[in-house]
VEXNU-102399 format. One record per residue: residue in three letters; x, y, z of N, C-alpha, C in turn. Coordinates in nm, 3 decimals. Layout:
R   type        nu        nv        nw       cau       cav       caw        cu        cv        cw
R    ALA         X         Y         Z         X         Y         Z         X         Y         Z
...
***
This chain:
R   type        nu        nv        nw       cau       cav       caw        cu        cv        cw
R    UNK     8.982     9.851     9.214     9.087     9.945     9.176     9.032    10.087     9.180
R    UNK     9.090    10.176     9.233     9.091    10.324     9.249     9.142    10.389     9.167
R    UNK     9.089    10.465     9.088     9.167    10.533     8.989     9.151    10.710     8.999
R    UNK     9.245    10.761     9.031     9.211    10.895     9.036     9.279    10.962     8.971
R    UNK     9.229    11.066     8.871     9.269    11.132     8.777     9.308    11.308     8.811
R    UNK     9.440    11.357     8.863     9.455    11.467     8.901     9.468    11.580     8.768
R    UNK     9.502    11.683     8.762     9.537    11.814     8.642     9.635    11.810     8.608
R    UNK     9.751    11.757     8.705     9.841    11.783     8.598    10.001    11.698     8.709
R    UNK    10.125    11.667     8.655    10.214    11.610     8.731    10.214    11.635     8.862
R    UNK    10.209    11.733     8.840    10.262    11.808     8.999    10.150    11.755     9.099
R    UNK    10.026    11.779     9.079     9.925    11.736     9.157     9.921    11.583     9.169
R    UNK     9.948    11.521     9.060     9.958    11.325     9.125    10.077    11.331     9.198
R    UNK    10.167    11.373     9.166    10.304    11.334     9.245    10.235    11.376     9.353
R    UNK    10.194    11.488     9.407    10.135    11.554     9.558    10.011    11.478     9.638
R    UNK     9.998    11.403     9.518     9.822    11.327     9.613     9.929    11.169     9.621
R    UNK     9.970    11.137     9.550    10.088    11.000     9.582    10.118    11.011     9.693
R    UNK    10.233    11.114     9.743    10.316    11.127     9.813    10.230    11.117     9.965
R    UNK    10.117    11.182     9.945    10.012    11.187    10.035     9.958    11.093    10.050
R    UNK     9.956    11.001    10.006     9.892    10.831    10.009    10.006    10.741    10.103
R    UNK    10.114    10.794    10.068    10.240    10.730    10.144    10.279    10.767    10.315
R    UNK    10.222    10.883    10.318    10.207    10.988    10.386    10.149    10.964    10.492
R    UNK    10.008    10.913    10.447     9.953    10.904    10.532     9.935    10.757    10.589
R    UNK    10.001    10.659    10.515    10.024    10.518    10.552    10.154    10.514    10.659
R    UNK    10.224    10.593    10.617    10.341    10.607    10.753    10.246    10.676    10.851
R    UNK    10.182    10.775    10.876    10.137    10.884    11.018    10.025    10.750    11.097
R    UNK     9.954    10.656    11.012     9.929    10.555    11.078     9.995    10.460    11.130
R    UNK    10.083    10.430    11.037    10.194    10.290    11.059    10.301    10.321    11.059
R    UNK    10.382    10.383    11.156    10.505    10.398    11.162    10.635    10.308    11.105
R    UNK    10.583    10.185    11.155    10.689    10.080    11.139    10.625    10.004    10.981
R    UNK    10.555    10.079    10.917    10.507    10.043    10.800    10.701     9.966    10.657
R    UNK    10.614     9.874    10.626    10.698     9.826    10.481    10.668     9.896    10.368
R    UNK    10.766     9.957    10.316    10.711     9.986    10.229    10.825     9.951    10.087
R    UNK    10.748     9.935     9.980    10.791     9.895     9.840    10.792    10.030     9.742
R    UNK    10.952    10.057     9.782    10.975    10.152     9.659    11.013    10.132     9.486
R    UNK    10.996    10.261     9.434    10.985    10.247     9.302    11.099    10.348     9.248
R    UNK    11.220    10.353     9.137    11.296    10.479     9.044    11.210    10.473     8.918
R    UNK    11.267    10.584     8.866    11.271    10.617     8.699    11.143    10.799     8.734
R    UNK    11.176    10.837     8.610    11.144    10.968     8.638    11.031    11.029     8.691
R    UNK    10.906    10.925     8.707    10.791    10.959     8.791    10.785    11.028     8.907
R    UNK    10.875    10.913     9.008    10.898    10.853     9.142    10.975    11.030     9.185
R    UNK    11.051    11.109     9.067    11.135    11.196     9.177    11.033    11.331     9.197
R    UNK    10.951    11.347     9.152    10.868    11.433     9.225    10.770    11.421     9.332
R    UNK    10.764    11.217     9.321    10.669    11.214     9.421    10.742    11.178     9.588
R    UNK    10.888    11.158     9.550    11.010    11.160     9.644    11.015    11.295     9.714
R    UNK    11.004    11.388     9.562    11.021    11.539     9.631    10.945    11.629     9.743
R    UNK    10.846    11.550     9.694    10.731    11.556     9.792    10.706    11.539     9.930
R    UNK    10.776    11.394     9.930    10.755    11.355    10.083    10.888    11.446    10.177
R    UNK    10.994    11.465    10.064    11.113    11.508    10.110    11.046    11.637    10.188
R    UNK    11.001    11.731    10.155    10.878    11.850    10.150    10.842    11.791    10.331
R    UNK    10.759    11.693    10.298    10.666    11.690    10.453    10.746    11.653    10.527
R    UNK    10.871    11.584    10.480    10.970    11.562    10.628    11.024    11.680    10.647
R    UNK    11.101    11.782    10.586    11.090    11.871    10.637    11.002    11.994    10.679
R    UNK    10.921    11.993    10.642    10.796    12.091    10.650    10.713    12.070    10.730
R    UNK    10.713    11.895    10.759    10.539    11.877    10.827    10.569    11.738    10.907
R    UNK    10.728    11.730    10.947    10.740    11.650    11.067    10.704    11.459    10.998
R    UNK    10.725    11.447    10.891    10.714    11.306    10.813    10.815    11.199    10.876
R    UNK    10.807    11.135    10.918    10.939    11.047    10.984    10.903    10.896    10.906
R    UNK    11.018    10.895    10.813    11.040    10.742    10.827    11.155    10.659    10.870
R    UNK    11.176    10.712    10.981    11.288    10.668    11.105    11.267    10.487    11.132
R    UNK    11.116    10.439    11.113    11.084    10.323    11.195    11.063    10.246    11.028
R    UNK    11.022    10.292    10.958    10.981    10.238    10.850    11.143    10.144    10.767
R    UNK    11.091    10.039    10.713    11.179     9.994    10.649    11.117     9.977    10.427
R    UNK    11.223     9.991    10.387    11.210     9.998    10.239    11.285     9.882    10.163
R    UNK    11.192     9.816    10.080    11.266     9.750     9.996    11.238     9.765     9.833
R    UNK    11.331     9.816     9.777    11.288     9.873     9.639    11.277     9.759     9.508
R    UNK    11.265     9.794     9.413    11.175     9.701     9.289    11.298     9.623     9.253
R    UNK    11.397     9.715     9.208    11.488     9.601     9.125    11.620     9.679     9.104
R    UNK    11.734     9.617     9.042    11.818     9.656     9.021    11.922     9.625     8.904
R    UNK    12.028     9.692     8.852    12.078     9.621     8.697    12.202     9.489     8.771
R    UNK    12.174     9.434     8.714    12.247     9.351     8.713    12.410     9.376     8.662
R    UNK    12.522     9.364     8.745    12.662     9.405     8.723    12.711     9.541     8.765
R    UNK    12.615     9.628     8.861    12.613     9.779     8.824    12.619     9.759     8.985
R    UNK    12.731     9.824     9.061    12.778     9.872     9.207    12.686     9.928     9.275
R    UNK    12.602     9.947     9.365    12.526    10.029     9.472    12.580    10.177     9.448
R    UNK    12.732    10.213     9.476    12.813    10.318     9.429    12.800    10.397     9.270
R    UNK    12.736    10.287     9.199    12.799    10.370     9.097    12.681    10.463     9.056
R    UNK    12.704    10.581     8.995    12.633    10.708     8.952    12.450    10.656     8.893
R    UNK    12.458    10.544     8.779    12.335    10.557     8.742    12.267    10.398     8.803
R    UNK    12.306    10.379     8.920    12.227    10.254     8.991    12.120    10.278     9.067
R    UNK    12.000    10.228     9.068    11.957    10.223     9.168    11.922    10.271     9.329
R    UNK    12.032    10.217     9.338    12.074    10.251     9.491    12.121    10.425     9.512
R    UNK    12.207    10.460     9.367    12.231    10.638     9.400    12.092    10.694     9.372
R    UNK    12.030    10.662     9.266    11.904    10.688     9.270    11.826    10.776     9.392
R    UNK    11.798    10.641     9.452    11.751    10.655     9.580    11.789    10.738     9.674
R    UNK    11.938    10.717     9.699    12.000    10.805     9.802    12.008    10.959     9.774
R    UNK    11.961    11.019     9.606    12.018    11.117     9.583    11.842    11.193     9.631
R    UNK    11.712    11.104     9.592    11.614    11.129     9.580    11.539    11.112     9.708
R    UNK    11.558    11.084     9.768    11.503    11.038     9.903    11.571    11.043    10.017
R    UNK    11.665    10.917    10.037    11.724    10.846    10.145    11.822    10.982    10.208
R    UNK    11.859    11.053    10.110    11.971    11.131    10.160    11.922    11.257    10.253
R    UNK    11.777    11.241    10.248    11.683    11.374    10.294    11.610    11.354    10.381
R    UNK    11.575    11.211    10.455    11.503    11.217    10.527    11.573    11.119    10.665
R    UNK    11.521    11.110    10.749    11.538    11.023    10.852    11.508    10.863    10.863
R    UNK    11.531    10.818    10.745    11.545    10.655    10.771    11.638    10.593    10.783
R    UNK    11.624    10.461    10.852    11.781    10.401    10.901    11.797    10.355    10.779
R    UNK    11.977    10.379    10.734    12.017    10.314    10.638    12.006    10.159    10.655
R    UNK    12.000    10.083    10.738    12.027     9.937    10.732    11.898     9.922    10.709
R    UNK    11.776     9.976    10.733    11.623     9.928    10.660    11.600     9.939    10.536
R    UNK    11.721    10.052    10.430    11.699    10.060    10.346    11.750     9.940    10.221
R    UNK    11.672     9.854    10.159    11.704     9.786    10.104    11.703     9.772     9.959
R    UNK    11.791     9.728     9.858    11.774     9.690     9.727    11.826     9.570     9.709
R    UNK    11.827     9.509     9.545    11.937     9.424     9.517    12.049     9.467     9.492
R    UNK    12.133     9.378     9.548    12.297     9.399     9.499    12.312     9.323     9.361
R    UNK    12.372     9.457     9.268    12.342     9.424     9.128    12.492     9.357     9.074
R    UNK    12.557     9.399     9.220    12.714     9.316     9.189    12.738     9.210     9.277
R    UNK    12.623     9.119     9.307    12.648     9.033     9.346    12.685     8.900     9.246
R    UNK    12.848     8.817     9.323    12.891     8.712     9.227    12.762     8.618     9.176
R    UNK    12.667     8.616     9.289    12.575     8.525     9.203    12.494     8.571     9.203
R    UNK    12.419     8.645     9.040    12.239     8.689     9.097    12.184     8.597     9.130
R    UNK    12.124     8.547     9.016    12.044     8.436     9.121    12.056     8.421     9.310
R    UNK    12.130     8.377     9.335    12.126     8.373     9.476    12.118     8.472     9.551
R    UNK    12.155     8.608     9.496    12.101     8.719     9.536    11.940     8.767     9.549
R    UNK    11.897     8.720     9.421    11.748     8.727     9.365    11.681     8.644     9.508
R    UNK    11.716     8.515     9.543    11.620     8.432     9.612    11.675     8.483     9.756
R    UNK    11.744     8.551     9.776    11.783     8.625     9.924    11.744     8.726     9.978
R    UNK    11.678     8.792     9.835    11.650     8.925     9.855    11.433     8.856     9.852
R    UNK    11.406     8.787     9.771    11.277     8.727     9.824    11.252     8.689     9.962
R    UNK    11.360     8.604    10.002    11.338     8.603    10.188    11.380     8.647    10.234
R    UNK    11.410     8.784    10.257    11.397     8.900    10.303    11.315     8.994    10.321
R    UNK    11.231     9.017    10.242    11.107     9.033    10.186    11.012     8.990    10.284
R    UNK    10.988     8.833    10.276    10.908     8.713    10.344    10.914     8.772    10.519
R    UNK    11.104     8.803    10.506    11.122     8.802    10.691    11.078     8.936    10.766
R    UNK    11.026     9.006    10.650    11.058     9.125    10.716    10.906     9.140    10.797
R    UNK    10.772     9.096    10.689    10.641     9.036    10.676    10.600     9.070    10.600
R    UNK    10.693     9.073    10.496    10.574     9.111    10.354    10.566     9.276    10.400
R    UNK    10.526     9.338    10.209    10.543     9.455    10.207    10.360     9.518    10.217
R    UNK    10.392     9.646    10.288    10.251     9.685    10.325    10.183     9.804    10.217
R    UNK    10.281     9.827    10.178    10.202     9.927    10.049    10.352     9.950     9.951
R    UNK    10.335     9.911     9.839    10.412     9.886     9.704    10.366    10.020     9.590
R    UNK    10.474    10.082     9.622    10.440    10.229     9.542    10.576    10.183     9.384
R    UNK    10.461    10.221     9.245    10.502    10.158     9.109    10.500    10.245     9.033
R    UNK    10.579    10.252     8.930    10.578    10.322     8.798    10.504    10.229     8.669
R    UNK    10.510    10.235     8.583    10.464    10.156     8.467    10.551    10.225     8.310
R    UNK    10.599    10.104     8.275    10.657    10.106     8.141    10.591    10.096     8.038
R    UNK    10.632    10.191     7.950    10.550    10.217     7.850    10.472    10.092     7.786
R    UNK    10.561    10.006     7.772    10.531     9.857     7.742    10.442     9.787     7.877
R    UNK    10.421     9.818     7.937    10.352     9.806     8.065    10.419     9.738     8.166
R    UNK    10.545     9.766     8.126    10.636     9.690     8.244    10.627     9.687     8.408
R    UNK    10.593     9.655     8.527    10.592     9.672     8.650    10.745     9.614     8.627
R    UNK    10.786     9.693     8.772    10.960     9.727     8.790    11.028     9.687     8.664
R    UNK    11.059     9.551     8.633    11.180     9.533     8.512    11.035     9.384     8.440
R    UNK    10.967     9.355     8.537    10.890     9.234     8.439    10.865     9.286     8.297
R    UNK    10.920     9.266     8.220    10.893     9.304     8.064    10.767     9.197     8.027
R    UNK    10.699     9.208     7.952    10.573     9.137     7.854    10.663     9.002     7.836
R    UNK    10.564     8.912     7.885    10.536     8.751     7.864    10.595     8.716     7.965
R    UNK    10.636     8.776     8.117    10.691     8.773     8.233    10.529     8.701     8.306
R    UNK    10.586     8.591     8.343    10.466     8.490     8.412    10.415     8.601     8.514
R    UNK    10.283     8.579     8.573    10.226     8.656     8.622    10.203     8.631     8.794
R    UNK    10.273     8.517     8.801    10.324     8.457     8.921    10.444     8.428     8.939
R    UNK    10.510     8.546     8.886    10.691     8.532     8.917    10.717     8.581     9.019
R    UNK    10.838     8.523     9.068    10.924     8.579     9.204    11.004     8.655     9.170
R    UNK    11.100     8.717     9.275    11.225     8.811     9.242    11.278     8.727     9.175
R    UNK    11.340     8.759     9.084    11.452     8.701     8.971    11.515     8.754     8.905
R    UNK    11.642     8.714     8.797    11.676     8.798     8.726    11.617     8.808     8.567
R    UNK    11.622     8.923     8.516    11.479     8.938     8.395    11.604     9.044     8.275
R    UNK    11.616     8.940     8.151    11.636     9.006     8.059    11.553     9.125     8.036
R    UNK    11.655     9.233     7.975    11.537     9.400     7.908    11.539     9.369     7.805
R    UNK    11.413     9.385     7.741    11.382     9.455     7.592    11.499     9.555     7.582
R    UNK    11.531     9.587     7.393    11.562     9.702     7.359    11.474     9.817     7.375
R    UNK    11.367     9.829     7.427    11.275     9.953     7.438    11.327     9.977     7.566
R    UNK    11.324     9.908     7.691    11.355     9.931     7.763    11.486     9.977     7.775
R    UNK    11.583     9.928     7.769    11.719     9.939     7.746    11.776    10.085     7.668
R    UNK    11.668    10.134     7.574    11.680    10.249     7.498    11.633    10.395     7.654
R    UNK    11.532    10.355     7.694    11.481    10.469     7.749    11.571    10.448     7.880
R    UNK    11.674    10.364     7.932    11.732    10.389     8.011    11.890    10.420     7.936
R    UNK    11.926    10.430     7.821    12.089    10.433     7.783    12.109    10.582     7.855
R    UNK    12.030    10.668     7.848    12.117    10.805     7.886    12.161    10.777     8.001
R    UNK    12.163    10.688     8.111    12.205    10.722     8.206    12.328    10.650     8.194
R    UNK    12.349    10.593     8.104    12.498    10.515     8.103    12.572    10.540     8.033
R    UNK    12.460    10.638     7.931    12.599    10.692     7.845    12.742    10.732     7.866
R    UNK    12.829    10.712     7.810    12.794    10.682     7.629    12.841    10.579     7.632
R    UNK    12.833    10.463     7.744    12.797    10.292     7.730    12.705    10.247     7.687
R    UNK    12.690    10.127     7.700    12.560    10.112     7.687    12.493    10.064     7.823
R    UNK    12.338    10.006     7.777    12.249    10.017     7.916    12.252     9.819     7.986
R    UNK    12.258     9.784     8.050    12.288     9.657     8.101    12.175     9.592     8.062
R    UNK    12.162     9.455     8.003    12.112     9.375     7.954    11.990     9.297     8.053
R    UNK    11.986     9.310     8.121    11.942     9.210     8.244    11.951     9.319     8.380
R    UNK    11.845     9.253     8.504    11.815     9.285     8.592    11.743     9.189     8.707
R    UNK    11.783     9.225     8.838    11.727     9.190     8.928    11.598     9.239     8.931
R    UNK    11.461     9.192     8.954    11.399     9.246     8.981    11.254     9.186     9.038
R    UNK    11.162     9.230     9.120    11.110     9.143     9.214    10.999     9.085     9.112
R    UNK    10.931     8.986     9.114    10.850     8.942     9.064    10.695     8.972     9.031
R    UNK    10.603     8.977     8.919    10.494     8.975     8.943    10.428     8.940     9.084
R    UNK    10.421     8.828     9.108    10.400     8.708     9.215    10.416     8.802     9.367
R    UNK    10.519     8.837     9.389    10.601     8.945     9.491    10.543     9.071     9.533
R    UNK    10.504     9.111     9.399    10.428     9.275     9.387    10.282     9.240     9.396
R    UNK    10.206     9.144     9.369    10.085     9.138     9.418    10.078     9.036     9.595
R    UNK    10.165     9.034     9.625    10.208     8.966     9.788    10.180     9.093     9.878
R    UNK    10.180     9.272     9.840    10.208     9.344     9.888    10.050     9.373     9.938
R    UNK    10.031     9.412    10.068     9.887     9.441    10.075     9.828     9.562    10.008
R    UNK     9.909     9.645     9.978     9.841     9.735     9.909     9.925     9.791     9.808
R    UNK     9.860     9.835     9.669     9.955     9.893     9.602     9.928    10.035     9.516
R    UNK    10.016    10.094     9.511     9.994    10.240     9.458    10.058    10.301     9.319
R    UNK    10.003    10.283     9.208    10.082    10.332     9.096    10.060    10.421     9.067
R    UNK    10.127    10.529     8.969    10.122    10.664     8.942    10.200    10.626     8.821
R    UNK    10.157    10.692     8.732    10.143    10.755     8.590    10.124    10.878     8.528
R    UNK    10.212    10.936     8.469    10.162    11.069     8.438    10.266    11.090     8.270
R    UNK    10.159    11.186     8.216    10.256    11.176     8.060    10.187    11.111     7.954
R    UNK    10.149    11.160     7.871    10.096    11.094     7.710    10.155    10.977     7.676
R    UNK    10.264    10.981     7.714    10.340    10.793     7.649    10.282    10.685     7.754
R    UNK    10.248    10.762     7.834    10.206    10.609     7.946    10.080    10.599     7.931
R    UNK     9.987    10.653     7.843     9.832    10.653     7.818     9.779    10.499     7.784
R    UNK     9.853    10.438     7.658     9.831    10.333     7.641     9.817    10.237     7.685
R    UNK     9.948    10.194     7.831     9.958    10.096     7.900     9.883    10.108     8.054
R    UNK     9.874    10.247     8.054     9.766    10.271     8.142     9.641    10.213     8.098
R    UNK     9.594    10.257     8.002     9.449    10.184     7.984     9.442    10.035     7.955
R    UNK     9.546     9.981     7.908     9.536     9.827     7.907     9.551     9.799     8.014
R    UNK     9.636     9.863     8.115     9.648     9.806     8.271     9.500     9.833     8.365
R    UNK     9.440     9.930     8.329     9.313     9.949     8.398     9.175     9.840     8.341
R    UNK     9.178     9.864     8.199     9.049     9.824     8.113     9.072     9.751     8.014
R    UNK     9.197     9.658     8.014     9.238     9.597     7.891     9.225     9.427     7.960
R    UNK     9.208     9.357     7.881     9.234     9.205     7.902     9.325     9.214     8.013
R    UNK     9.323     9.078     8.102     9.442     9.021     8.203     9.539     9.007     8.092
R    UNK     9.651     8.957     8.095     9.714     8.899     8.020     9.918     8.942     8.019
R    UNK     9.985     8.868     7.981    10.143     8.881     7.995    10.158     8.984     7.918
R    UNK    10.122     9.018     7.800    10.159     9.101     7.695    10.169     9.250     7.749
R    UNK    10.096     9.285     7.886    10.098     9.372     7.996    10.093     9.358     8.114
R    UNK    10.230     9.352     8.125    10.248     9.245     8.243    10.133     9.357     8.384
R    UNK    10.137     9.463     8.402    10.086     9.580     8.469     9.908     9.513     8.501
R    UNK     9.860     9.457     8.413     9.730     9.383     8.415     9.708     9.325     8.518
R    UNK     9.841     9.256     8.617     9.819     9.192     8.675     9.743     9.246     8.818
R    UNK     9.771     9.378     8.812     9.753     9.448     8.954     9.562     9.410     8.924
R    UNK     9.473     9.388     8.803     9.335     9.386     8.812     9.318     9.256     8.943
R    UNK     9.405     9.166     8.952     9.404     9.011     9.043     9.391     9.128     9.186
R    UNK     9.456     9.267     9.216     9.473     9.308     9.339     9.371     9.321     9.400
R    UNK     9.342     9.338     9.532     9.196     9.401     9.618     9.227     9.477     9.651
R    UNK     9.355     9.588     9.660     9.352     9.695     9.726     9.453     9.767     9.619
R    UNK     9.426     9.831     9.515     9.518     9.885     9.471     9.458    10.066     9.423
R    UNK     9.563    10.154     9.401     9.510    10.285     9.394     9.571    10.328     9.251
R    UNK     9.529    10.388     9.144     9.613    10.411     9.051     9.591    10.577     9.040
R    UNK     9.708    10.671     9.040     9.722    10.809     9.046     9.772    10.864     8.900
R    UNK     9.642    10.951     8.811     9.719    10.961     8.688     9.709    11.117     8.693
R    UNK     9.804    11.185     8.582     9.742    11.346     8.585     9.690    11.303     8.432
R    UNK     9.615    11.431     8.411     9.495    11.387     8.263     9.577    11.363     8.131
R    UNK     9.707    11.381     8.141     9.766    11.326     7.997     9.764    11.150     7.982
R    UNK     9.814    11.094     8.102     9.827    10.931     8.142     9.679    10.901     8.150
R    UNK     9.569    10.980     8.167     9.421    10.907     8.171     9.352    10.963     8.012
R    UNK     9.385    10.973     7.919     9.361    11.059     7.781     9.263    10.928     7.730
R    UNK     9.363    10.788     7.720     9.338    10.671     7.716     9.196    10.582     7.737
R    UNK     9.132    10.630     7.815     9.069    10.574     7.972     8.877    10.575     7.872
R    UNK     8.863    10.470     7.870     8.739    10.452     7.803     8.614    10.481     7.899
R    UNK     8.661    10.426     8.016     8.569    10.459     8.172     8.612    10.605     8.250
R    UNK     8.646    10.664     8.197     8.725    10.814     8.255     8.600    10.877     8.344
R    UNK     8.481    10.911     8.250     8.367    10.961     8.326     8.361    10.903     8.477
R    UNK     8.339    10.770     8.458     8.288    10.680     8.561     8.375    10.661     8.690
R    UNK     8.546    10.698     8.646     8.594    10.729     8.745     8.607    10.843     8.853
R    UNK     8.622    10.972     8.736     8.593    11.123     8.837     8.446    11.106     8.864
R    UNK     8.338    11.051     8.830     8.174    11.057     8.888     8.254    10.917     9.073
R    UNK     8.313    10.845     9.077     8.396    10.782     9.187     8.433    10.859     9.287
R    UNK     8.536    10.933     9.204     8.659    11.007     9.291     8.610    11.150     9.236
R    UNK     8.549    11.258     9.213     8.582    11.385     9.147     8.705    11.460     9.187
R    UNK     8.742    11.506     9.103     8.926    11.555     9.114     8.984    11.524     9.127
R    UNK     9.011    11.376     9.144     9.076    11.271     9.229     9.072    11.286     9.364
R    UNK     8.948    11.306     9.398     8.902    11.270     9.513     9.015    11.167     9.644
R    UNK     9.032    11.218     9.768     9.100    11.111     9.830     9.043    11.003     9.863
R    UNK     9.192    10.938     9.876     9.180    10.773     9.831     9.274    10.701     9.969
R    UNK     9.234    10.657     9.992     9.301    10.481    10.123     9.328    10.376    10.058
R    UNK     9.441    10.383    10.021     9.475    10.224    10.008     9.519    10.127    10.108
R    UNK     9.471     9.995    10.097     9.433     9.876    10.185     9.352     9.873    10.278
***
């Protein structure tokens, strides 16, 4: 595991985006595994930046993102899918039909869940899996005691979770359940890239880097990875018992290749 510790948001979102960056200018027709929630839109903003600025094309590339709420339209304002389109998709040059999520209004999740896994499978597996982490150390929606060899499925939320997403549904409430790809799924990916930034994510950062394996964080699991990169700015690495040992690694967050 790679851990590089930048100064401050702006600079991880910019060395992320640059990790992605540079996995497309090699691999055009690259897979890649996207990530929402408030991390992801600066490091979106970013790439948005090099496609227009510096000729970024993900014209050939196809995307399949983490997860989605369960009962909630592609259309509607706080899904997923607008997410995406408002943060990315709408700015750059990728084919919409590569762009993929779950359909969170599909009559049957489940059968959605195991459709959207072989899809996944058909496409060949994802080549670099870019992640956020929940405070609780959630990867996409796996909440704590989420087997560590799960598939896409659908995954009850915690009320923690459910709390830090109500604003967007206000003044409903936040949907109970979610599609979302599996432990099992997210370490299938050959390479993976998380970013963290922010004092609240300190904790589950360091259990995800230096803490026991274990369900209680589900994020632990990425230690099973061989190719993974983790991007923090110094509030998300505050935590970090090995901090020295990483900038003496990487200094400044030194660049990094994942897979």
């Amino acid at each position: 595991m790679k851990v590089l510790v930048l100064p401050d948001p702006a600079a991880a979102a910019d060395r992320a985006a640059g990790i992605v960056a540079g996995r497309l200018a090699e691999a055009p027709a690259s897979v890649l595994g996207l990530a929402t929630g408030e991390t992801m839109r600066p490091v979106y903003a970013a790439l948005v930046r090099r496609h227009r600025d510096a000729g970024l094309s993900l014209a050939a590339a196809t995307t399949f993102n983490l997860d989605e709420y369960v009962g909630i339209a592609p259309d509607h304002p706080a899904s997923f899918a607008a997410f995406m389109r408002q943060e990315l998709f709408d700015h750059v040059d990728i084919d919409p039909a590569r762009a993929h999520l779950p359909r969170g209004d599909a009559p049957d999740p489940a059968a959605e869940a195991a459709r959207y896994e072989a899809a996944i499978v058909a496409a060949g597996g994802i080549d670099l899996q870019l992640l956020g982490i929940g405070r609780n150390g959630h990867l996409a929606f796996n909440e704590p005691t989420s087997s560590l060899a799960s598939r896409t499925r659908i995954k009850t939320l915690t009320p923690s979770t459910r709390s830090a997403n109500r604003p967007a549904f206000a003044p409903g409430a936040a949907p109970r359940q979610a599609i979302t790809m599996g432990l099992g799924t997210i370490l299938d990916a050959r390479a993976c890239l998380l970013v963290a930034t922010g004092q609240s994510k300190a904790k589950a950062v360091a259990a995800t880097i230096e803490g026991p394996l274990g369900a209680h964080c589900p994020a632990t699991v990425l230690q099973l990875h061989p190719a993974v990169t983790v991007v923090l700015d110094e509030a998300a690495a505050a935590r970090l018992a090995l901090r020295a040992y990483y900038e003496t690694v990487h200094p400044g967050g030194g660049e990094a290749q994942v897979g």
